[in-house]
VMD Tcl script that draws the C-alpha trace (Angstrom):
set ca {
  {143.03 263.51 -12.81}
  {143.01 259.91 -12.32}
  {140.35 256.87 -11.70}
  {140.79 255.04 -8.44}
  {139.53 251.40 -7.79}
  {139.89 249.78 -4.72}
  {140.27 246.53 -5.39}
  {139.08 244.13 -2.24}
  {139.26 240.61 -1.55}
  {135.96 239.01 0.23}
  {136.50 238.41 3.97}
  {137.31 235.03 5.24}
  {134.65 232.11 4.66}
  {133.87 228.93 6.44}
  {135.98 226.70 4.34}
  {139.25 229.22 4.75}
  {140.84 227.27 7.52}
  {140.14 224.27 6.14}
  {142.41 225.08 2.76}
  {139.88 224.05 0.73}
  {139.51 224.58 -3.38}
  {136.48 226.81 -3.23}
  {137.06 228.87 -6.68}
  {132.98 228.40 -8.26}
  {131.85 226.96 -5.00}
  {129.38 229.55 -3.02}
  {130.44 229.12 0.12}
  {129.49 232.22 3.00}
  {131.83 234.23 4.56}
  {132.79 233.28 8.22}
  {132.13 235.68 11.66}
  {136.05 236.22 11.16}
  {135.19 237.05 8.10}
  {132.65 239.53 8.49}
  {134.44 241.35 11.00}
  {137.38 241.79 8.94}
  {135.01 243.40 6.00}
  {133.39 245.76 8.79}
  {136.60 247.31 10.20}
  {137.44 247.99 6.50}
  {134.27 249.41 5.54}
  {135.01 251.87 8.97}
  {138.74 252.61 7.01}
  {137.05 253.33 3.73}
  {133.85 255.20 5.18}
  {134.87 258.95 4.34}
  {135.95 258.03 0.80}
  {133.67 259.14 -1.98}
  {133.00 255.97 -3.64}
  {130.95 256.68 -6.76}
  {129.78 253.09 -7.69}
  {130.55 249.00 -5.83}
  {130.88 246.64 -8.02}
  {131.03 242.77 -7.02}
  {131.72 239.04 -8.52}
  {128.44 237.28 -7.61}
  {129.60 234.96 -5.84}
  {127.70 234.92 -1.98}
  {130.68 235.73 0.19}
  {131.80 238.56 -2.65}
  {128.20 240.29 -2.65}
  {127.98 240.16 1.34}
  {131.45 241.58 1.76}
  {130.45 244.63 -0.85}
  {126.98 244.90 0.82}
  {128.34 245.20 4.47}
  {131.33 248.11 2.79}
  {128.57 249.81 0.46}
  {126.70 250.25 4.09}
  {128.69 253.87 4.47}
  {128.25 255.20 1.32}
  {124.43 254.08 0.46}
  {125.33 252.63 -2.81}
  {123.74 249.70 -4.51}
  {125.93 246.89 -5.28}
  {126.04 245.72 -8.79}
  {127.12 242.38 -9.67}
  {129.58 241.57 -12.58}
  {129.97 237.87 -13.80}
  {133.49 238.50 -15.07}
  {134.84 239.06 -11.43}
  {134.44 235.64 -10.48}
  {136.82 233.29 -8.83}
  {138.75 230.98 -10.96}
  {137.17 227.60 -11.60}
  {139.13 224.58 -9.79}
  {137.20 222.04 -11.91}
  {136.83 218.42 -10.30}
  {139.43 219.95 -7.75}
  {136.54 222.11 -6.33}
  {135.47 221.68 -2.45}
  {138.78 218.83 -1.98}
  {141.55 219.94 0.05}
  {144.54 220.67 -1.16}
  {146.44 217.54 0.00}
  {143.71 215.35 -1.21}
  {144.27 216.81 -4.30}
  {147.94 216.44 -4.51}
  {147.48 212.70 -3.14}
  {144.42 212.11 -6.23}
  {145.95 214.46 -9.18}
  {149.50 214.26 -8.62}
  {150.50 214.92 -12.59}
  {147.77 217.71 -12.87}
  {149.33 219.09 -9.53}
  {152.44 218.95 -11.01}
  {151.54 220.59 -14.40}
  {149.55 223.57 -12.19}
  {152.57 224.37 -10.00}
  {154.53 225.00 -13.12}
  {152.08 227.10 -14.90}
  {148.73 228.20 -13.20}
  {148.32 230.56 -16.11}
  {147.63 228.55 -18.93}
  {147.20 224.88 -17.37}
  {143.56 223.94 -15.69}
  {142.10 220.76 -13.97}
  {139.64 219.34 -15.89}
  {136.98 221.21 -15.49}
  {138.20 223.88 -14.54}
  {139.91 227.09 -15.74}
  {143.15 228.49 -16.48}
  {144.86 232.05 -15.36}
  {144.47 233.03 -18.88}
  {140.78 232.00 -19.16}
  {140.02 234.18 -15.84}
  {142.44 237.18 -17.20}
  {140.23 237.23 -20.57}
  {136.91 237.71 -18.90}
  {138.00 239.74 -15.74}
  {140.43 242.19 -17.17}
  {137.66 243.74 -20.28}
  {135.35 243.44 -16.96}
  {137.77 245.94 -15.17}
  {138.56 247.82 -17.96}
  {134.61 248.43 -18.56}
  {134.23 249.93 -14.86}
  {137.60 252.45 -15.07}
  {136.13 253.78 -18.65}
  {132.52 253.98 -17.23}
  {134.03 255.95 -13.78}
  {136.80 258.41 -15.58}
  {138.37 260.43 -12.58}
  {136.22 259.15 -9.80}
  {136.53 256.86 -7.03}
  {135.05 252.60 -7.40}
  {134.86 249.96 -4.83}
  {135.82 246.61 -6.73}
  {135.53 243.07 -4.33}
  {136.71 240.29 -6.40}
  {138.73 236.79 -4.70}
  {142.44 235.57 -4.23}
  {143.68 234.57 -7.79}
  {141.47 237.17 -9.90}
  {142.79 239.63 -7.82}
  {146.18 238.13 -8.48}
  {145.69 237.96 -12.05}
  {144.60 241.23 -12.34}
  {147.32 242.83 -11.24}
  {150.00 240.67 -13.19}
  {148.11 242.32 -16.48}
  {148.02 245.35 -15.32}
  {151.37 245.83 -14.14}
  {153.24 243.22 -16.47}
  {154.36 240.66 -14.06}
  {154.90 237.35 -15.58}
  {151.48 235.58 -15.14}
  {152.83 232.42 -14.82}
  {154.70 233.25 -11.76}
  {150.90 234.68 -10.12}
  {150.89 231.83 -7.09}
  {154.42 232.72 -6.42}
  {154.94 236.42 -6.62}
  {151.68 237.54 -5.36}
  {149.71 236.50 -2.02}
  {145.75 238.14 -1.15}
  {144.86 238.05 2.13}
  {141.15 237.82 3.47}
  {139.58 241.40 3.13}
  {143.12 242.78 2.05}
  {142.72 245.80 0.69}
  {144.57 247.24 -2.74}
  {144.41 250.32 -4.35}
  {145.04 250.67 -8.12}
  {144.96 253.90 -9.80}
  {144.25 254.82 -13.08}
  {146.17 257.86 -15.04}
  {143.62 256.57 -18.08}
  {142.36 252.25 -19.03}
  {146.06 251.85 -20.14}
  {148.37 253.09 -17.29}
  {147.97 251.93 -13.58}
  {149.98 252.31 -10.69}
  {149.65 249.85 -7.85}
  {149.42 252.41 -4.67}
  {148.25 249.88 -2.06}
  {148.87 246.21 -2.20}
  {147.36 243.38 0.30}
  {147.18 245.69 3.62}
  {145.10 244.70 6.32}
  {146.00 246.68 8.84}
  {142.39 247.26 9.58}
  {142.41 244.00 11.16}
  {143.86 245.04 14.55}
  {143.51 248.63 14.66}
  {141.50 252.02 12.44}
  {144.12 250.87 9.49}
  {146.85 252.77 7.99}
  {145.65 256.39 6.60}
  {144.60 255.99 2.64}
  {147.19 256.93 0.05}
  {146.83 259.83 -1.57}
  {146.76 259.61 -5.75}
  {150.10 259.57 -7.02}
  {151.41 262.81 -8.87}
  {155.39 263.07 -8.30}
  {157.87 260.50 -8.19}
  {156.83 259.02 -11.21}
  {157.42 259.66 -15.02}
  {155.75 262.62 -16.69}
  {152.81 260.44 -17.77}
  {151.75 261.04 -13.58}
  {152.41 264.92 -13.47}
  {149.79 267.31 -13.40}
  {151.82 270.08 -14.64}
  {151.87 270.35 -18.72}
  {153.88 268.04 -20.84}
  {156.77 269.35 -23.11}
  {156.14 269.98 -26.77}
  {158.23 267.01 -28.49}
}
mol new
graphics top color blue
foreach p $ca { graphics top sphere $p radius 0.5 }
foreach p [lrange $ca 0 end-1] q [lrange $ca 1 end] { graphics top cylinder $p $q radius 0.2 }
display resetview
């Protein structure tokens, strides 16, 4: 048995095309954006979701509201899923930023993870309250299915922990698009697989069928089939 989460980034918002720091600000999501969260809520309508949780950010609880639709859950917010905090970056665009900050710029592109504007907050900071956040919902759900909608570099974050990736490398390695759609999967709160990363194939079409839980392929710790005695 396993614990499933699918782990969703909130549809597009009005400041997306404008490229925009928008970590703590509330901003709603776009039409775009709500049409991207519908078509996945269609892909994920026949999974048995046992509980939606959501940062509480606007455009976080609207995207989890319009995919809880299906399944007639409540959603239930959870502080620690927040976007990071861009600090006196927030709302400016990013080459107003460069132009106004160029030494914090520079000290961000070379480690997001433990650097922050001021004001603001660092990978790490994000990792310590979101991952124990996580980590609360798989324990609370043991071998059932959870609909998680978090944003961009949380997201990122989050999967750097749980799958040892070098943090500092998060902007670089990893990308989240709008409503992208992962799928992590949980043999117990210490071993995850990544089964699904960043699809949106919903976007244009019904979406690519759902992965199935891994059980082969992997080491022994993913078998269903008894262990060896040591």
């Amino acid at each position: 048995m396993s614990t499933r989460v699918f782990l969703v980034r909130h549809g597009s918002t009005i400041l997306t095309a404008e490229d925009r720091f928008a970590g703590a600000t509330d901003v709603p999501l776009s039409d775009e954006g709500r049409e991207q969260v519908r078509r996945l809520a269609g892909r994920l309508g026949d999974e048995k979701v046992a509980a939606i949780y959501a940062s509480p950010l606007g455009r976080t609880m609207e995207t989890a509201s319009i995919l809880a639709e299906p399944h007639g859950l409540p959603v239930q917010p959870i502080d620690g899923l927040r976007e990071i905090n861009h600090g006196h970056w927030e709302q400016m665009t990013r080459a107003d930023v460069e132009r106004q900050f160029p030494i914090e710029v520079e000290e961000w592109d070379r480690d997001p993870y433990t650097f922050a504007p001021s004001g603001g907050e660092s990978g790490l900071c994000v990792t310590a309250r979101a991952l124990p956040a996580l980590m609360d919902i798989v324990r609370t759900h043991l071998n059932k299915c959870v609909l998680v909608v978090s944003h961009k570099a949380t997201i990122r974050l989050l999967l750097s922990s749980l799958l040892g990736f070098d943090p500092r490398r998060y902007r670089d390695n990893l990308d989240q698009s709008p409503a992208a759609l992962n799928i992590v999967d949980f043999r117990d709160p210490s071993r995850a697989r990544l089964t699904l990363f960043n699809d949106t194939s919903h976007y244009e079409h019904g979406g690519l069928a759902i992965p199935a839980v891994p059980t082969a392929r992997l080491s022994n710790w993913w078998s269903d089939e008894p262990k060896p005695a040591a």
